[in-house]
N, C-alpha and C positions, 0 to 999 in steps of 0.2 A: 610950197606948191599948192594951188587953188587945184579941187576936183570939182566937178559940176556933176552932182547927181539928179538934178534936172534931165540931164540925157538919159534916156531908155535906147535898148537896142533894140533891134523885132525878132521875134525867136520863133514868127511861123515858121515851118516848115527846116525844123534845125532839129527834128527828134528830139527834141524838150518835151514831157512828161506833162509839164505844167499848163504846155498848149496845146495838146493832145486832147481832139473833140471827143475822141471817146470817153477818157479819163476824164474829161468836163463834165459830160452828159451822166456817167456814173456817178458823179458826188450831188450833182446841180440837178440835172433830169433836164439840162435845155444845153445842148453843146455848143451854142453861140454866144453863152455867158463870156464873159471877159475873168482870168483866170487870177485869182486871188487867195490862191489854197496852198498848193503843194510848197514848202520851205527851202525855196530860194527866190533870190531876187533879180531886178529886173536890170541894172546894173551893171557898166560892167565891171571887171575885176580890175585890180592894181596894175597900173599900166607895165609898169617891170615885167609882170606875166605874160601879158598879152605881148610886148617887146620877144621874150624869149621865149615862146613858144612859136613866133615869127622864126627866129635863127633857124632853132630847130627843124620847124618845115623845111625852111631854103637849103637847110644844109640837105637833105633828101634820103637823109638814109637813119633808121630807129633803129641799131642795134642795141647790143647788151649795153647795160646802165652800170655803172659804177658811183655809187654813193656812201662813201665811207665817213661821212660829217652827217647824217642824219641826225643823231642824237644829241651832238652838241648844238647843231640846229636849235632842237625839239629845246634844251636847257636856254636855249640863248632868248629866246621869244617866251617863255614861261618867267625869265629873270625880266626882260623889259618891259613886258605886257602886267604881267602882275607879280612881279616882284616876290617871285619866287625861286629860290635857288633849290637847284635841282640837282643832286649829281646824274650822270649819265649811265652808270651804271645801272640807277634805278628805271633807265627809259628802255621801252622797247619799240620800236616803228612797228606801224601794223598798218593792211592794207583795206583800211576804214572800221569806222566807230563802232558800228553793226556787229562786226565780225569779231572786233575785238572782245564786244560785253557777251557775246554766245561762245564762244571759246572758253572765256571767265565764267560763264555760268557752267560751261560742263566741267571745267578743271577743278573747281571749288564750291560744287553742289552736287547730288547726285539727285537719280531722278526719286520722285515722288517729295522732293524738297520743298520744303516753303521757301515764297521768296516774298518778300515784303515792298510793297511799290506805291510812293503818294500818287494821289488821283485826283484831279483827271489824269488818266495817262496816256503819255505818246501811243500809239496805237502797237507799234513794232516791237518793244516791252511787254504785252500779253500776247503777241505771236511768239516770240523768240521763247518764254517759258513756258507757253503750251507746247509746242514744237519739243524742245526739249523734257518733255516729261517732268516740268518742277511745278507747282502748283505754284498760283498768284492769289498773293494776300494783300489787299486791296484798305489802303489808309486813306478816308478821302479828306484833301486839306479844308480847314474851316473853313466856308467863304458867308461874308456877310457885306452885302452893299457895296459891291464893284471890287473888292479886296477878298482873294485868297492868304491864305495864311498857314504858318504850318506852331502845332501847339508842340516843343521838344518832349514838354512832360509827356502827351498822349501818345505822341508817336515812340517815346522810349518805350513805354509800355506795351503797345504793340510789339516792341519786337521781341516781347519773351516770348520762348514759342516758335518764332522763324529760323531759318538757316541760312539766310540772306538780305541783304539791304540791296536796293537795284532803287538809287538817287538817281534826280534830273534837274541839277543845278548848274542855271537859272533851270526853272522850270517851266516846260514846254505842256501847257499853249498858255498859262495865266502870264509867264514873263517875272513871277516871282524871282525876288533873290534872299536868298538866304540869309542871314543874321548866321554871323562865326557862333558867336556863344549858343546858338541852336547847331549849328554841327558840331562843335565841341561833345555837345551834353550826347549827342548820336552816336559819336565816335566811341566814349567814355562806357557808355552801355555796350556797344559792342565788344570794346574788350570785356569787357565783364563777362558776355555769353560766349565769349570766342569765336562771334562770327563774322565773316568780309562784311564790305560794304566799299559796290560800287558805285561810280559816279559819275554819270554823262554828263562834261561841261561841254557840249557842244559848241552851245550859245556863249558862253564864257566870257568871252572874248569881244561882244557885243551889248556891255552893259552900259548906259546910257549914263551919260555926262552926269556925275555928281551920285553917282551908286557905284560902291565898291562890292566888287565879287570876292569872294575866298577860296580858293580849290581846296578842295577836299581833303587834298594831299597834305596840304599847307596846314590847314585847320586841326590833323593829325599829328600833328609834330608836337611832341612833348607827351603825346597821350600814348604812340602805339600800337594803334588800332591794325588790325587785317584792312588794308584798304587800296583801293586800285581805283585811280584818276585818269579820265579820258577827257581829250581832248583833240583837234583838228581843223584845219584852216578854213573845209566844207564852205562852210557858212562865213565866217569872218571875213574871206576873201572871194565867195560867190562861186567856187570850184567844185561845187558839191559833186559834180559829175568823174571828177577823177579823187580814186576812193584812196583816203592817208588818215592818219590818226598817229597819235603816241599815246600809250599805255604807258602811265607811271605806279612804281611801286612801292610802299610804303613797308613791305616785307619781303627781304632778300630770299626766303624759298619757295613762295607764288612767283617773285620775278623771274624765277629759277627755272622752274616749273612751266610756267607759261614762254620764255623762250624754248625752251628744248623743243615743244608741243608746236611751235612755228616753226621753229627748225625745219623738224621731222616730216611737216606737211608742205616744206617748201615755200612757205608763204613770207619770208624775212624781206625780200629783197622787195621795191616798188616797180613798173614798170617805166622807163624811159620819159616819159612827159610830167606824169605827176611827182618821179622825184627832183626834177628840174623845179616844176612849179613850187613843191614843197619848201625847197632851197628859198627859192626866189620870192616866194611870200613874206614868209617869217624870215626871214634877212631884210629886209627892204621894205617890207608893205606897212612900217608902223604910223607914218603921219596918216595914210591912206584909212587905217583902222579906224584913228580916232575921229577923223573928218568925219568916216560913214556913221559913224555911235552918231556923231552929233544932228546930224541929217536924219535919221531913223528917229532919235527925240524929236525933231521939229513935226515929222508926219505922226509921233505920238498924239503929243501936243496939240495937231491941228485935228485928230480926230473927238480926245477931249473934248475940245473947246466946243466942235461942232455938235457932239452932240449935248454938250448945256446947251447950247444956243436954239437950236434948231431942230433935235431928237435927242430931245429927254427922257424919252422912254428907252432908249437903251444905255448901256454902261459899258466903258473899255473898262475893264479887268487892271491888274496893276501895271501889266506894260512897261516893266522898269529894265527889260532888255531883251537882244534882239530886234525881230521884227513882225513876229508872230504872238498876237494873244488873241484870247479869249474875249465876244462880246456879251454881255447880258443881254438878251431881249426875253425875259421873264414878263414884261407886262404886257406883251404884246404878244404872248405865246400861243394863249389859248383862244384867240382870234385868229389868230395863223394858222392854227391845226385843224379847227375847225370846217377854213377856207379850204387848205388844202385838201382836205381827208372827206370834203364834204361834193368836190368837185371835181370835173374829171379834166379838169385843164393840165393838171401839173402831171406830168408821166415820172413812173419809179424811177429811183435811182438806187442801184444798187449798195453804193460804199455812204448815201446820201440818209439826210430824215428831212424832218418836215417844213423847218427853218432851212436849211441849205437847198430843199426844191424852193421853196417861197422865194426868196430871191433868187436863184436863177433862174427864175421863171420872170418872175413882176419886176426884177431891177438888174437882170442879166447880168448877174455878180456872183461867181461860183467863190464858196465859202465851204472848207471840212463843217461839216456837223457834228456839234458837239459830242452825238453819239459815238464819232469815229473815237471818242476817249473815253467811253463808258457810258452804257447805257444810264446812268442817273445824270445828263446833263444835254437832254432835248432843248433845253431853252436858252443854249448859248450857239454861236455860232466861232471856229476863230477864224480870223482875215490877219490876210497877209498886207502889212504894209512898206514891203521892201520896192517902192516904187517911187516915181515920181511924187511929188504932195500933187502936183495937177492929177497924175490917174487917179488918185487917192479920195480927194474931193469930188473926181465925176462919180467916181463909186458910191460915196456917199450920198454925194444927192438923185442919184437914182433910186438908191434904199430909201430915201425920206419919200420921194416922190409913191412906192410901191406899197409904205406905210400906211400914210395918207391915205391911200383908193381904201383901206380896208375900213374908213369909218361912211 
């Protein structure tokens, strides 16, 4: 079957987050930027979905759900996706990613705990352990000339000392993937300290034609480690809005533990739409998967090439999956901050810095600011390229155009 992701839907006025001029104006400082931030895309989903969510409507009535194949689901799409066998005893449905790794951190941390986390980091990772009373211990990855990296040796050594590993593999915003033999060597140490180690693979599932991913889970097998694998369609199938995940477990009395603790708060079952969709994804959506991998490469690739070509002064980051990474604009930062912070054109933005007002102001392109991942990274910006390659390229040469004026 041919998908044309060429077509974009219009998501004004659809209580999308992403087009939400306040939420614009908060990151960008101009709410008429064109929205290239928040982590999802423009796309739509697997047509299966959008089929059965059709039934559903016309049938007219959402009662109670019944989904007793969740987990072989969850094992069936974990075997065909990445080739990993899963028994199902070790899965648990939970009612999104979020929830699942803050549940895990109170179940198998206590408060005033370290938790150890690569950086840049997704932003909701240092809410979720401040929030919960654990303290964040902050490993920032090596980056040198458009390439993030993670060093095993350094980062094993960090975690003497911690109570937790709290991974984001691929990671979110560079797009890195992991080397097995570096999760191996992670894992190996943490048995040695006896500590978990979680793993957001959100993106997983979105690695780019000719790069292999490892889940966590997998890369554990033979070592032993305390370790809990997330996973969810979110992102892979564009559903981010109805919340699913599976929690796998790599030790049968966390899995233990953390069922009972769902149980208890009622939280086991999904609600009527998202376990339909969940079914109907990961059942069916796997040509759709790898078409979209391959289409998210091409608007890699075209952002590359453009900026060799045409803005060399910035750098896409490694980009080797998903749809979200990290841009360098390092050489052109401190002309940017200067403009910015020296003029009264650009208005605050609250969640924003000085790179993410600069374009949405001069190239009406709202972009997270680096800072949304740590204050030590003002001079990147990351963009979202889950879109058309046409929106893709008008964005870009808006930014070269806004570049430009500053000489």
């Amino acid at each position: 079957m041919e998908y044309n992701f060429d077509i974009i839907r219009n998501r004004k006025c659809t209580n999308s987050i992403k087009w939400n001029k306040d939420a614009i104006a908060s990151i960008a400082g101009c709410a008429e930027a064109e929205p290239f931030w928040v982590a999802d895309m423009e796309f739509g989903c697997f047509q299966g979905a959008i089929d059965r969510a059709k039934e559903i409507a016309e049938c007219g009535i959402f009662g109670y759900p019944s989904f007793p194949d969740l987990k072989e689901t969850g094992a069936y799409w974990l075997k065909k996706r990445h080739s990993w066998t899963v028994d199902t005893d070790d899965i648990v449905f939970s009612n999104g990613l979020l929830h699942a790794i803050a549940l895990s951190i109170n179940l198998f941390s206590k408060e005033g705990d370290k938790i150890l986390i690569p950086s840049p980091t997704y932003k909701p990772f240092r809410t979720l352990t401040a929030l919960n009373n654990r303290i964040m211990i902050d490993y920032p990855l090596f980056y040198h000339d458009g390439k993030f990296s993670l060093c095993a040796e350094k980062f094993t050594k960090a975690m003497e000392g911690v109570d937790m590993v709290l991974f984001c593999s691929p990671h979110n915003p560079s797009g890195l993937v992991f080397e097995r033999e570096d999760l191996e060597k992670i894992l190996r140490k943490a048995k040695e300290l006896d500590i978990p180690v979680l793993s957001d693979e959100i993106h997983a599932d979105l690695v780019h034609p000719g790069i292999r991913h490892y889940p966590m889970g997998m890369a554990n097998e033979g070592i032993g480690a305390k370790c809990i694998t997330f996973m969810a369609p979110s992102k892979t199938f564009n559903i981010a809005g109805e919340h699913s995940a599976i929690t796998i477990f790599s030790d049968k009395s966390m899995k233990e533990k953390f069922q009972h603790t769902t149980d208890a708060l009622s939280l086991s079952s999904p609600g009527y739409l998202i376990g339909e969709l969940f079914e109907e994804v990961y059942r069916n959506g796997y040509e759709y998967n790898l078409a979209l991998c391959s289409y998210l490469k091409k608007n890699a690739d075209l952002i590359r090439s453009y900026f060799e070509n045409e803005l060399p002064c910035l750098k896409l980051t490694n980009g080797d999956a998903s749809f979200v990474t990290f841009i360098d604009c390092s050489s052109i930062y401190e002309k940017v901050k200067e403009k910015v912070l020296s003029s009264g054109e650009y208005p605050e933005a609250a969640d924003g810095g000085v790179l993410s007002r600069f374009f949405g102001h001069d190239a009406l392109v709202a972009m997270n600011d680096g800072t949304w991942f740590g204050k030590e990274y003002p001079m990147f910006v990351r963009f979202n390229y889950g879109t058309s390659s046409e929106r893709v390229l008008g964005a870009l040469e808006r930014m070269k155009r806004a570049i430009r004026a500053l000489d």
